[in-house]
C-alpha positions in Angstrom: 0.0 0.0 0.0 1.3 3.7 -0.9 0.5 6.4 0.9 -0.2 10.1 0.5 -0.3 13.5 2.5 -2.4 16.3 2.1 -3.7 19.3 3.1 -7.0 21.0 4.4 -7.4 21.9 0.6 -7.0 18.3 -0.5 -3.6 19.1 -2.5 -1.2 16.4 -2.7 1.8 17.4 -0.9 3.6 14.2 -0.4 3.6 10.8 -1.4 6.0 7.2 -1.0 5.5 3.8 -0.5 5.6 3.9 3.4 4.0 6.4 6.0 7.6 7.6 6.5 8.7 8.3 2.6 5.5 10.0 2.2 6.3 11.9 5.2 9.7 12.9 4.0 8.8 13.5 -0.1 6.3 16.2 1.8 8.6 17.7 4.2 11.1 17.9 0.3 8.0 19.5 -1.5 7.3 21.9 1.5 11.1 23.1 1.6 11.4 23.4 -2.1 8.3 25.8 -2.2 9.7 27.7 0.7 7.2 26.6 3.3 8.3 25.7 6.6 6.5 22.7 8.2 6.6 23.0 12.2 4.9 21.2 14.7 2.0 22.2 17.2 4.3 23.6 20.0 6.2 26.2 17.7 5.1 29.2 18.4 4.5 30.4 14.9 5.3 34.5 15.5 8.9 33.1 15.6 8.6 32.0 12.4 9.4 34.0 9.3 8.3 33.6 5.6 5.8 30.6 4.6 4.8 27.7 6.9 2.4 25.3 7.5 1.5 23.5 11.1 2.4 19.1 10.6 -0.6 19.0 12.1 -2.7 20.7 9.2 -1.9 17.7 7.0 -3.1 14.4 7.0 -1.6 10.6 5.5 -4.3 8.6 4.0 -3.6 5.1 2.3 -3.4 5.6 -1.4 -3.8 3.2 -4.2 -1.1 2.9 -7.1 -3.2 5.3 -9.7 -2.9 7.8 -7.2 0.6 7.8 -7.1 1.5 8.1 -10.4 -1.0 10.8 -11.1 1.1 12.6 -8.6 4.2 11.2 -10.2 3.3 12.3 -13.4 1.2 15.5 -12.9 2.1 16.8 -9.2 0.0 16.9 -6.0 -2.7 19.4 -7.8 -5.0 16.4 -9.3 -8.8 15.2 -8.4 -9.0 12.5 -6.1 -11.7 10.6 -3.9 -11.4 8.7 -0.9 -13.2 5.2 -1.2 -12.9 2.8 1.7 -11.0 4.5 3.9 -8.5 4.5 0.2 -7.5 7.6 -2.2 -8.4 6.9 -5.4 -8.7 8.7 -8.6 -11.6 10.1 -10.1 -11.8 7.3 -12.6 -11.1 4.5 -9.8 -14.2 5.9 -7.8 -16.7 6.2 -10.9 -15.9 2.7 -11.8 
């Protein structure tokens, strides 16, 4: 099973074949866009620029069509949860 993290919005921020690489292709995407990912307890008037709280995003179980729509088109792409599963568009209307 692959996995995926996202935020509030529903865009695709991170994705791997564990809950850890998922983790750590987000925190990548997050620092190459400039946005600083901190946890609950960081006081966020300290921080400076772009960030976002860990807490804000969320790891869901994704299947394989998921992941390469992210592979190939980036985290921006319509998706569905089905089963507790993120699927895409065409996964769930089948």
């Amino acid at each position: 099973m692959a996995y995926i993290i996202t935020d509030n919005d529903g865009t695709i921020q991170g994705a791997g074949d564990t809950v850890d690489a998922a983790w750590d292709d987000a925190r990548a995407t997050l620092a190459a866009a400039q946005v600083e990912l901190i946890g609950d307890d960081v006081d966020s008037t300290e921080c400076l620029g772009n960030w976002t709280r860990e807490s804000g995003l969320r790891c869901l179980p994704a299947s394989d069509a998921v992941i390469a729509d992210v592979n190939d088109m980036g985290g921006d792409i319509a998706w569905r949860m089905v089963g507790g599963v993120a699927v895409t568009t065409a996964e769930a209307d089948a």
